[in-house]
KEVEXKOL-657764 format. One line per 2 residues: number of its first residue (from 1); their letters; for each residue x, y, z of N, C-alpha, C, O. Coordinates in Angstrom, 1 decimal. Layout:
NUM) a) X Y Z X Y Z X Y Z X Y Z; ...
***
This chain:
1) xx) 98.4 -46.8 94.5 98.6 -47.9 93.6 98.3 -49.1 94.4 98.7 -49.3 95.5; 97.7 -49.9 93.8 97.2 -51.2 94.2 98.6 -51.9 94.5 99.8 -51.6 94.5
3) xx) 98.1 -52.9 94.7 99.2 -54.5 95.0 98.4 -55.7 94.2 97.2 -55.9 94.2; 99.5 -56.4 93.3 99.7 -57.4 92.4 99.4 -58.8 93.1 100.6 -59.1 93.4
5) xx) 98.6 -59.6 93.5 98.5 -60.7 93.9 99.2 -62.4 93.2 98.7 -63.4 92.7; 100.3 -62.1 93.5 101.1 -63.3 92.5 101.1 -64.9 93.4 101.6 -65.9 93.0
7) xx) 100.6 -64.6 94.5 100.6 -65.9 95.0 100.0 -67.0 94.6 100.3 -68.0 95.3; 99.1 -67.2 93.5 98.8 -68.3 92.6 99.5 -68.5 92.0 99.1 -69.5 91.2
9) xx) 100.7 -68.3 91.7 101.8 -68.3 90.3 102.8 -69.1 91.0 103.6 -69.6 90.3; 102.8 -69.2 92.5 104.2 -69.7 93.1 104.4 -70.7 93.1 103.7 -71.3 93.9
11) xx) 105.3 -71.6 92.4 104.9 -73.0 92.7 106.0 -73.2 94.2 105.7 -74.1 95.0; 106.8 -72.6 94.3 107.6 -73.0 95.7 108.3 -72.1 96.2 108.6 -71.1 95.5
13) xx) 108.5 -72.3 97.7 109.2 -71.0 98.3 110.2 -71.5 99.4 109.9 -71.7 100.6; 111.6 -71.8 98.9 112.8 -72.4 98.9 113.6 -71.8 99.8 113.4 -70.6 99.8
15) xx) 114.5 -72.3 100.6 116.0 -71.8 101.3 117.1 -71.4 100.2 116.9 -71.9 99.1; 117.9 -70.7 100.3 118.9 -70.7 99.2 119.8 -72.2 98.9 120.4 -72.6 97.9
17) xx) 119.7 -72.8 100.1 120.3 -74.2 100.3 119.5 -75.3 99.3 120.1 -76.2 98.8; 118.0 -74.9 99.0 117.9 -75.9 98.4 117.5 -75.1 96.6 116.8 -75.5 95.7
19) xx) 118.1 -74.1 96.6 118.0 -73.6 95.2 118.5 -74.1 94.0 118.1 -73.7 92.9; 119.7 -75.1 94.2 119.7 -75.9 92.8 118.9 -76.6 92.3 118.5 -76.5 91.2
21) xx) 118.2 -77.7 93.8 117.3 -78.5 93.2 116.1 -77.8 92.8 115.7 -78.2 91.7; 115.5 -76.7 93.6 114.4 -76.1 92.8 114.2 -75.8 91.6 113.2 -75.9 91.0
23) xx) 115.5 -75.4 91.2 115.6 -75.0 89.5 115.7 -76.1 88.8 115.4 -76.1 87.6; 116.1 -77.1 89.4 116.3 -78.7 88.4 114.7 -79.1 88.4 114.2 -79.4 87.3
25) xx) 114.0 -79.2 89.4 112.8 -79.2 89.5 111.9 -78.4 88.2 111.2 -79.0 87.3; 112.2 -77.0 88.3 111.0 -76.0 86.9 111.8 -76.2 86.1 111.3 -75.6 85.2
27) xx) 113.5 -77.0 85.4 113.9 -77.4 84.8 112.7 -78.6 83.9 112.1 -78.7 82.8; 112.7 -79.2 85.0 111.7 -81.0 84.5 110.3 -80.4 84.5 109.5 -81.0 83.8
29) xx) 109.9 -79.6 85.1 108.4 -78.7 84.9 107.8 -80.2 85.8 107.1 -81.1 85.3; 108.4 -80.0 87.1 107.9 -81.4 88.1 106.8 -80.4 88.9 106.9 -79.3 89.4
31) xx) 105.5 -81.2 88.9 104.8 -80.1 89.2 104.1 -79.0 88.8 103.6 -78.0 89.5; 104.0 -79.1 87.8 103.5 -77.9 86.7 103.8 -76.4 87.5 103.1 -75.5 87.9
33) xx) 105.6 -76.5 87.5 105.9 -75.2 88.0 105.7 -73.9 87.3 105.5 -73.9 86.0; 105.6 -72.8 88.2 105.7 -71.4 87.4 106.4 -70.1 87.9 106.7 -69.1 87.2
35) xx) 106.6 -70.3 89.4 107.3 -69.2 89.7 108.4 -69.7 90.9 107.8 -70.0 91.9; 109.4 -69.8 91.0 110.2 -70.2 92.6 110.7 -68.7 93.3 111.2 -67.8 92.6
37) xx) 110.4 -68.7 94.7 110.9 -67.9 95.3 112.0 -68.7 96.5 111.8 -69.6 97.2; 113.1 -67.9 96.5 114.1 -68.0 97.6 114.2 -66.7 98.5 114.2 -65.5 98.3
39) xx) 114.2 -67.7 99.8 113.9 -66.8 101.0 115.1 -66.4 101.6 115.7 -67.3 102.2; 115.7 -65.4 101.5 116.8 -64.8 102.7 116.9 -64.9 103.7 115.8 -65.0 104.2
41) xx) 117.7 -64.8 104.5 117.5 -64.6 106.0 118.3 -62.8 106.0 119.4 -62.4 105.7; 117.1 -62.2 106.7 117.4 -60.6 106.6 118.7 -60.7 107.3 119.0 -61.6 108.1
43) xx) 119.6 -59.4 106.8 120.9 -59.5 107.2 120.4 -58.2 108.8 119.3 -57.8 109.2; 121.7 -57.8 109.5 121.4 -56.8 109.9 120.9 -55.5 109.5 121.4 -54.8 108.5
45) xx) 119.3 -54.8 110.5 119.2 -53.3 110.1 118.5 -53.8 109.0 118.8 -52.9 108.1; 117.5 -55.2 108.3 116.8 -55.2 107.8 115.7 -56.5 108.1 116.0 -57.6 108.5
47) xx) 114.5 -55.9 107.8 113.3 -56.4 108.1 112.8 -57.6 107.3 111.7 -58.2 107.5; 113.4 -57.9 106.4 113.1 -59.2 105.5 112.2 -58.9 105.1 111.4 -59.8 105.4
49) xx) 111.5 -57.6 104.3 110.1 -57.5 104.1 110.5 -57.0 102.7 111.5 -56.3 102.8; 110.1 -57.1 101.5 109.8 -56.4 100.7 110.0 -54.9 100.4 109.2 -54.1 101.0
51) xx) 110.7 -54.6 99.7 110.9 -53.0 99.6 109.8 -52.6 99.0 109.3 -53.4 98.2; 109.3 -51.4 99.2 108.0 -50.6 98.5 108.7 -50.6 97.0 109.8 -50.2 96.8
53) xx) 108.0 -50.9 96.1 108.1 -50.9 94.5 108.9 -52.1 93.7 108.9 -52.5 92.5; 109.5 -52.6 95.0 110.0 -54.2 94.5 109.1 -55.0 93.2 109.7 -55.4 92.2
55) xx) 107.9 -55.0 93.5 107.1 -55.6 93.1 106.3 -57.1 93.7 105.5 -58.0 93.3; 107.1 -56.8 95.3 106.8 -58.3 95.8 106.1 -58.0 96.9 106.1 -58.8 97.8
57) x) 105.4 -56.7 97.0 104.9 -56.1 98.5 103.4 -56.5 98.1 102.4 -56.2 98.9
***
């Protein structure tokens, strides 16, 4: 199975810290937003990567 290329769709890729304002942002469509991603910081015994079938690999 292939992989979905969505990185044209992102309009930003956020700390959890600044996740209200992002949403108040695609709230106001500042930007002609379309997709926001928030980045984790992997916890222990995890790779910060995408799980296989997630949809984000």
């Amino acid at each position: 199975m292939g992989c979905l290329d969505l990185s044209g769709s992102v309009s930003g890729i956020h700390p959890p810290a600044d996740a209200a304002q992002a949403v108040e942002a695609l709230e106001r469509k500042e930007g002609n937003p379309i997709r926001l991603i928030l980045i984790l910081k992997p916890g222990p015994g995890r790779s910060g990567r995408a799980r296989r079938g997630s949809g984000l690999s």
